[in-house]
N, C-alpha and C positions, 0 to 999 in steps of 0.2 A: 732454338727453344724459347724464344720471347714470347712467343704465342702462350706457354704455361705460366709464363709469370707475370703476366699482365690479367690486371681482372676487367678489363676491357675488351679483351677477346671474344671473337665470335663464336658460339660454341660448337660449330662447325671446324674451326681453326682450332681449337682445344681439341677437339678428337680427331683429325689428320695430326698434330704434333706430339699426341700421345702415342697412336700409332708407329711413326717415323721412331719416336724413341722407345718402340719397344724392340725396334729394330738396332739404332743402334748403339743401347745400350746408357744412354751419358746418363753421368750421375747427376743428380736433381734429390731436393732436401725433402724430407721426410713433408717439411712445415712448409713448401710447396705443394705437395702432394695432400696432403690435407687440408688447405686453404683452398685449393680447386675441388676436392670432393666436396667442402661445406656449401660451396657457389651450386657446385650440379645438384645436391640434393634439394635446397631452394627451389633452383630452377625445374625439377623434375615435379613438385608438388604446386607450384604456378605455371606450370608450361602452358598456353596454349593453342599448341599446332603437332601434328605430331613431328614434324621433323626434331621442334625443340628435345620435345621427351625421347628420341631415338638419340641424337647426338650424346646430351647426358646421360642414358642411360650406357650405351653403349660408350663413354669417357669415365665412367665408373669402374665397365669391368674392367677397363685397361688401365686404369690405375690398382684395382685389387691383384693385379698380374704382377705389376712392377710395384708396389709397396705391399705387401699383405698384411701389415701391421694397422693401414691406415683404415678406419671405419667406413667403412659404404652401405653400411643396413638404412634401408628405408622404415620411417619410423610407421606411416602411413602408405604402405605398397597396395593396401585396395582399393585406397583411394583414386592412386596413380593408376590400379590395375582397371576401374572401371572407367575412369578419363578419358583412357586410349581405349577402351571396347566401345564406348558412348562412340565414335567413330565407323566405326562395322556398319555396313550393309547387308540388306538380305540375300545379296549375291554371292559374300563372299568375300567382297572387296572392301576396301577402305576409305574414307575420307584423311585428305592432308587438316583440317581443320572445320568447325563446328559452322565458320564461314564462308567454305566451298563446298557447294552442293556434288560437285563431280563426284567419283567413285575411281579408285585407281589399285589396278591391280599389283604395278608396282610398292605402292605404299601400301599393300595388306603385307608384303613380304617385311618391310622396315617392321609396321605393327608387331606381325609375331616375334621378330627378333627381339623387339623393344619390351613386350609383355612376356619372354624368355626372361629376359635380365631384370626385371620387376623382380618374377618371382624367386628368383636365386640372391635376390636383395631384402625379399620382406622378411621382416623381424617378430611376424607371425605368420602362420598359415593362410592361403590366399583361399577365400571363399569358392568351394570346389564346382559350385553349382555354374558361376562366373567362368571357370575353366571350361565347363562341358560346354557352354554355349559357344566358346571359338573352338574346339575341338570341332565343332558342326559348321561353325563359319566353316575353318579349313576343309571341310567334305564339298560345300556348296563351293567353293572359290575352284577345286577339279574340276567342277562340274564344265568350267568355262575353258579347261587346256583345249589347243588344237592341237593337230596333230597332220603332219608328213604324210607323203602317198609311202617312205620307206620305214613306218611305225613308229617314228620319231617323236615323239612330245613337246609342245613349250607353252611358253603364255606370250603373249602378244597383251600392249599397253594400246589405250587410245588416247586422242589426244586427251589433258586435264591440264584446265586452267590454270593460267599462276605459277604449272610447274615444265620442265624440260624435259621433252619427250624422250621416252626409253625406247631404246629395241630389245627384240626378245630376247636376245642372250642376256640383257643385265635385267632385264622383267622376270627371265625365267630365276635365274641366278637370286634375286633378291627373294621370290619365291621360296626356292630351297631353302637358300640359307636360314629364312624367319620361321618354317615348318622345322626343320631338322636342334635349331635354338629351343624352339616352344617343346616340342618331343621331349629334348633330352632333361628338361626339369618338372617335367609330368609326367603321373603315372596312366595306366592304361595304356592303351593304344588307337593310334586316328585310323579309320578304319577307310585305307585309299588301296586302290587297285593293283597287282604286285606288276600287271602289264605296262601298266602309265608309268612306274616309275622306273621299270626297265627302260618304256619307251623316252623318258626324260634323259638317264641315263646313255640312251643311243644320242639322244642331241648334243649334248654337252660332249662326246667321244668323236662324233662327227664333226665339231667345230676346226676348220681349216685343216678336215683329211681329205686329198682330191677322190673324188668318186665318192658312193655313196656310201650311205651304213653299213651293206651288204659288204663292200671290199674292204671298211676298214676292220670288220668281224673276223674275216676271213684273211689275215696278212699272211698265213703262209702257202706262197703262191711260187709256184717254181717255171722258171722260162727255160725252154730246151732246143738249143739251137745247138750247130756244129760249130768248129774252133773258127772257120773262115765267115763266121754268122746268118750263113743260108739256114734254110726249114729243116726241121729236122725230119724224117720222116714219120709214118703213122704209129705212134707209142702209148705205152699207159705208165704213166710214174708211179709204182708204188710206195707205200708206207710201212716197211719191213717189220722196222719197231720203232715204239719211241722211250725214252727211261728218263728219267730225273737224276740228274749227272752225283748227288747225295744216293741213288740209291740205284747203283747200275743191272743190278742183277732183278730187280722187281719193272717190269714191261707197264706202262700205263693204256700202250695199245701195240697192237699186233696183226699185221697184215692188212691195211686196208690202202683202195685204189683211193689215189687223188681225183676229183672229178675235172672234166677237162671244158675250157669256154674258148671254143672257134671262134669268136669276134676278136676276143684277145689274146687268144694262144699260150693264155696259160691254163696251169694244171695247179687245182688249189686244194683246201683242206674244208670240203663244205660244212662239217659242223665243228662245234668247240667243246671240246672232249670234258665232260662233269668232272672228272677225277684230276684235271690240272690244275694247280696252284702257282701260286705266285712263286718263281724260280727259274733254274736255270736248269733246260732238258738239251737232250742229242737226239734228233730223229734221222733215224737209218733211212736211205731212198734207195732206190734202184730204177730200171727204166729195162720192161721189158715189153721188144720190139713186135709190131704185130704182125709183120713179114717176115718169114724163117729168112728168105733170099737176102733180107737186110743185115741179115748177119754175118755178111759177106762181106759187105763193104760199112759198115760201122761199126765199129767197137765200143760200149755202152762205158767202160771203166770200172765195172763192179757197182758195188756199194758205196753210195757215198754218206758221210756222217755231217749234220748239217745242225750247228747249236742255236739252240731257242730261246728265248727270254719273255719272259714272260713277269710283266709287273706289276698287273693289276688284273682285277677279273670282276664278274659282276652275276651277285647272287642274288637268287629271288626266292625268300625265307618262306612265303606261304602267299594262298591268295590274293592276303591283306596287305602283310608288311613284308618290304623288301629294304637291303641295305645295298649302298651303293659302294663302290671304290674307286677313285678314280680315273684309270687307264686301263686297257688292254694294249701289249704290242707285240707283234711276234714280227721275228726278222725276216728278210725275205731268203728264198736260200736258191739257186742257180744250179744247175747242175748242165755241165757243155759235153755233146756226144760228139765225139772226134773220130772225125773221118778220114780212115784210113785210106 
C-alpha cells in the first residue's frame, strides 16, 4: 500500500492500489484517504489527457467505497464534464488528449466511464443539454460495432498513437463498461438496438466456449450410445417434462422432441424456453426407438431425470433497451441405451 501514501505516486498506481485494497480490506487512515482525494480532485480539474481524468476519477469512487465519510464532490464537475466531451469525435469515438489527433474507440469507453463518475460527483446538476450530446456520441459510436457471421457483436480498436493496442474483447469490454456507468446516472434512455446488445451479449458468453454461439446457447445436448459405446440405433429423445425442483408439480414444458445433428450425433434442445429463470430444474428424457424390432434387442431404461442449472439468462426488454446478465449454462445430461 506505499503506492497510497506517497504523493508521488503515479495516478495510475493510486488506482490499481485502491482497487487491490478494496479487495483486501487493510486498514488505511481516514487522513490518508483524504489527503489522496484532495491530490485527485486537483488533478481532475487540471488534468490534461483523458487517461489522467479516468484514473482520478475512477481513484475517487474507490475511495468513496472504502471511506464514505471522506468528500469527493467535485466543486466544478462541468467544468471537468466539458474537458473530457472537448475530446468526442463526430464518430463516436474519442481522443486520449487535445494533442493526439487519433480517435480511439477504446478511450470513448474510459470517457463515459470517466464522465459517469463526474456526474455522481458534481455538487450541482450537470448541464443537461451536455448530456444529450454524448447520449448521441454513444448512438454514433454503434454505429461502428462489427459483427460475426454467428450474430455476435464487438468493437474492434485501430491502431492509436502514443497508446498500446487493444483487442476486442478489452475494446469491446471498455465500451460496455463506460455505456452501462454513463446510463446508470442518467436519466432517459440511449436509444441502441435490443439485437446489438443481445448480439454483444453472444460475444462476451462465447469467449473461450469451444464451438460456436449456436452450441454454447444450446448446452443441453444429450449423447446416446450403448454401455459397450457403439451407435446407438435410429432414436428420438424426448423432453417428457421439465419442473423447477422449487416448484415440482407446475411443468415449465411438456412433451417436446430434442432436435437431432448427424455430424455430431447429438440430440439437443433447439430453443431457450422464455419461462426459465435462473435455478435449478429436473428434465424428464425418455428415448423412444424408431424400429419396433429394436425393441428386441435394447432396452431404453425408462425415464431418465437429468438436473439443470441454470445461472444466468439474457433478456431483451424492448426494441431499444435490453439488460444483460452474465452467463447462461446448462449441464450436459447423457443418457446410455444398454444392450441386452
Amino acid at each position: 500500500m506505499e503506492n497510497l501514501g506517497s504523493s508521488s505516486s503515479p495516478l495510475k498506481d493510486v488506482f490499481y492500489a485502491l482497487k487491490v485494497n478494496g479487495i483486501l480490506k487493510c486498514k488505511v487512515d481516514d487522513a490518508v484517504f483524504k489527503d489522496i482525494a484532495s491530490r485527485l480532485k486537483a488533478t481532475v480539474h487540471d488534468a490534461s489527457t483523458l487517461l489522467d481524468v479516468y484514473y482520478s476519477v475512477g481513484s475517487l469512487a474507490l475511495i468513496k467505497d472504502q471511506a464514505s465519510n471522506v468528500d469527493v464532490l467535485l466543486t466544478d464537475a462541468n467544468g471537468v464534464f466539458h474537458s473530457i466531451k472537448a475530446l468526442n469525435q463526430s464518430d463516436g469515438r474519442w481522443r486520449y488528449s487535445s494533442d493526439n489527433p487519433d480517435s480511439s474507440t477504446y478511450a470513448a469507453g474510459l470517457a463515459l466511464e470517466a464522465l459517469g463518475g463526474v456526474i455522481s460527483f458534481a455538487s450541482s446538476e450537470i448541464d443537461q443539454n451536455k448530456v444529450s450530446i454524448v447520449k448521441n456520441g454513444i448512438v454514433k459510436l454503434f454505429d461502428s460495432i462489427e459483427k460475426y457471421d454467428d450474430g455476435a457483436f464487438y468493437f474492434d480498436e485501430k491502431s492509436v498513437r502514443g497508446s498500446e493496442h487493444q483487442g476486442s474483447l478489452s475494446t469491446t469490454s471498455s465500451v460496455v463498461r463506460g455505456v452501462a456507468a454513463f446510463a446508470a446516472v442518467t436519466s432517459g434512455k440511449i436509444n441502441l438496438p435490443g439485437d446489438v446488445i443481445q448480439g454483444l451479449a453472444k460475444f462476451f458468453l462465447g469467449i473461450g466456449i469451444p464451438g460456436d454461439a449456436k452450441d454454447f446457447f444450446n448446452q443441453l445436448k444429450v449423447k446416446v450410445n450403448t454401455v459397450l459405446g457403439s451407435d446407438a440405433p435410429p432414436l428420438t429423445v424426448k423432453l417428457v417434462r421439465a419442473f423447477s425442483t422449487g416448484a415440482k408439480n407446475s411443468a415449465i414444458i411438456e412433451s417436446k422432441e430434442l432436435q437431432y445433428d448427424q455430424e455430431s450425433g447429438l440430440h439437443f434442445l433447439d430453443t431457450l424456453l422464455e419461462n426459465v429463470d435462473v435455478g435449478t430444474y429436473v428434465f424428464v428424457l425418455e428415448i423412444v426407438l424408431h424400429d419396433s424390432e429394436s425393441d428386441k434387442v435394447y432396452a431404453t431404461g425408462g425415464q431418465i431425470h437429468v438436473p439443470i442449472y441454470v445461472t444466468g439468462v439474457i433478456k431483451v426488454g424492448s426494441a431499444e433497451i435490453a439488460v444483460l446478465v452474465p452467463t447462461l449454462r446448462l449441464t450436459y445430461g447423457r443418457i446410455i441405451v444398454r444392450n441386452l
